[in-house]
N, C-alpha and C positions, 0 to 999 in steps of 0.2 A: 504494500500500500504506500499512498505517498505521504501520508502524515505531514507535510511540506507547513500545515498553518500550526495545530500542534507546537510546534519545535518553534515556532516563530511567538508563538503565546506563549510555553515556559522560557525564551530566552529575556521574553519582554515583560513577566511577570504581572502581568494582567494590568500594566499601569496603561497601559492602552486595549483598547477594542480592536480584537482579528477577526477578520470576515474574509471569506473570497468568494468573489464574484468574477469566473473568468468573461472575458468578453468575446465581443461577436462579431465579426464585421465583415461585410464585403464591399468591396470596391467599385464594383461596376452600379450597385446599385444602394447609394449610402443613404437616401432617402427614406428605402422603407428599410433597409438592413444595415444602418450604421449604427452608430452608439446609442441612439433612442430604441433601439428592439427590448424585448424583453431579456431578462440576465437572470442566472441560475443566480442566488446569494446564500450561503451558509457564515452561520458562526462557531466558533469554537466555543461559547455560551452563550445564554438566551440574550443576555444584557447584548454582546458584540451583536448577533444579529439581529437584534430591537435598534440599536446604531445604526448597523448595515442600511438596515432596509428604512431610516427616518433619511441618510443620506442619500441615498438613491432615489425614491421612490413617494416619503413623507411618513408619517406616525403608524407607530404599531403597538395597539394593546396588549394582545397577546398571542405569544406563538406556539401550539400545540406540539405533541409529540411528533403526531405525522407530515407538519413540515407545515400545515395549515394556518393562516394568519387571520386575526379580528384585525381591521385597521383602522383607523380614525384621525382625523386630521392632525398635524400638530403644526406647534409657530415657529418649528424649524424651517428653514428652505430646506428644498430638495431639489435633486435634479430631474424628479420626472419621469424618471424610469420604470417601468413597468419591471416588479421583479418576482420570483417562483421560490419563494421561501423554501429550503431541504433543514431538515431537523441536525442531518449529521453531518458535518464541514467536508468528512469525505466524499459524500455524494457529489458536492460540490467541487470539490477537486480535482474527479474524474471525470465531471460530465462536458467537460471542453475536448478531455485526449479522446472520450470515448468516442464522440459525436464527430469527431476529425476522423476515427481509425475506420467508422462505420461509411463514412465518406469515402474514404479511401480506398474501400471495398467495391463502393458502386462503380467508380471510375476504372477501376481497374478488371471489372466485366466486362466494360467496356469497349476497354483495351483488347482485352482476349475476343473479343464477339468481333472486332474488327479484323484480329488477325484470322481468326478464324475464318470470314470471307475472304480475306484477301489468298486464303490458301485455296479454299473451293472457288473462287473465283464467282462470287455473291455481291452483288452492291449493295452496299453498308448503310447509307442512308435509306435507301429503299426499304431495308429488312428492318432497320431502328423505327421508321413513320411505322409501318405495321406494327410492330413491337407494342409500337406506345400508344396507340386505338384500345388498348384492353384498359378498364379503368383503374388496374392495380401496380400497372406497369408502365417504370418511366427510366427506362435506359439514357445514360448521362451520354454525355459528347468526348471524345477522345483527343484532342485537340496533339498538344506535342508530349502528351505525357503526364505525367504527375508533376505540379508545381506549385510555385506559392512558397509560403514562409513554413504555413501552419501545418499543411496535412503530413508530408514527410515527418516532423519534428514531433507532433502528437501522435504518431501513430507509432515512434518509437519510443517515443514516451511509454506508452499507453502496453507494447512488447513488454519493454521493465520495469513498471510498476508491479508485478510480483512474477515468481521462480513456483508458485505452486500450479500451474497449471500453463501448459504452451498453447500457446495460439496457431494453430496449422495456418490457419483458412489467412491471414494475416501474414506470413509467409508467404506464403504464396500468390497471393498478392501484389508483395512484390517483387516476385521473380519475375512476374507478367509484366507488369510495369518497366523494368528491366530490359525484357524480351521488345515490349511495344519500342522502347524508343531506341533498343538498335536497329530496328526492324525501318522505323522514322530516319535514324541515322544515314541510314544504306540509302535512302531516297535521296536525301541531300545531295551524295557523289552520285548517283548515278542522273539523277535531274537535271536541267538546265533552269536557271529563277523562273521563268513564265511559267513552265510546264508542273513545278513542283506549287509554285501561287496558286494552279490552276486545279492541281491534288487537293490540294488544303479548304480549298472549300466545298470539297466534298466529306472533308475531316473536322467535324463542328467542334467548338472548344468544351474542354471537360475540366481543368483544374481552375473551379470558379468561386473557390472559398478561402480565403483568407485569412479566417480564423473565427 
């Protein structure tokens, strides 16, 4: 586990309030998904995230076991952020690596579904608009690979956050990913720029989180 606030409350000896609230963000579209989204918040005690969430968010009466908040105004400012109260700080700790490493899965089917055509010789946007007519299903865009800041780095996080149990499916993962961008790679030398410009938009973008 990552205990990461823990260790930051007994160094600091409760003379301040810990909370973690990882954040959210994407780039392309910061309007409806930048810093104003909603934010996971835990504390390390109820006081830290009765804090937490007056500074984010505004007043909290009281916060139950299950993570559930009474709220009520207070004359503190806040920032307005809508936030998803978790009772145990580690919940909150993992739900940024987890929600990146879950990401990182999608894309990385992606990846495979596309090599996968390019080996039977399938057209990939073709077979993706099909795909994604079913209402449960929404196959991501393969773009150059896995990128970004966050997903690589939480999703290796998220590997070492504990030794009791291995993550195959997560592995493998990104061996595919791997696989995708020598496979990207070989296009570059063998392309001339029009002809690969003209590949690429038939290769929609997929690494489109940022954290």
């Amino acid at each position: 586990m990552i205990e990461l606030s823990d260790k930051v409350f007994a160094i600091l000896d409760h003379r301040f309030h810990v909370v973690h609230a990882p954040y959210r963000w994407y780039s392309l579209d910061e309007k409806e998904h930048g810093v104003n989204q909603q934010r996971i918040i835990g504390g390390v005690c109820d006081c830290c995230l009765k804090a937490g969430m007056q500074f984010y968010g505004g007043g909290v009466d009281n916060v139950h076991d299950d993570g559930r908040s009474n709220s009520s105004s207070s004359s503190l400012e806040s920032l307005g952020i809508l936030t998803h109260p978790v009772y145990n700080i580690e919940v909150a700790e993992i739900t940024k690596i987890a929600e990146n490493a879950h990401r990182y899965l999608q894309i990385a089917f992606a990846e495979d579904l596309y090599l996968y055509c390019q080996t039977n010789n399938i057209n990939f946007p073709q077979l993706r608009d099909a795909l994604n007519t079913k209402w449960n299903v929404n196959i991501l865009e393969p773009r150059e690979g896995m990128g970004g800041h966050c997903l690589p780095i939480d999703t290796n996080m998220f590997l070492q956050s504990t030794s009791r149990r291995k993550r195959k499916i997560l592995r493998a993962a990104m061996e595919v990913d791997e696989d995708y961008k020598r496979f990207r790679a070989k296009l570059r030398k063998r392309s001339n720029p029009p002809l690969l410009k003209m590949m690429e938009l038939e290769i929609p973008i997929a690494s489109d989180c940022d954290g």
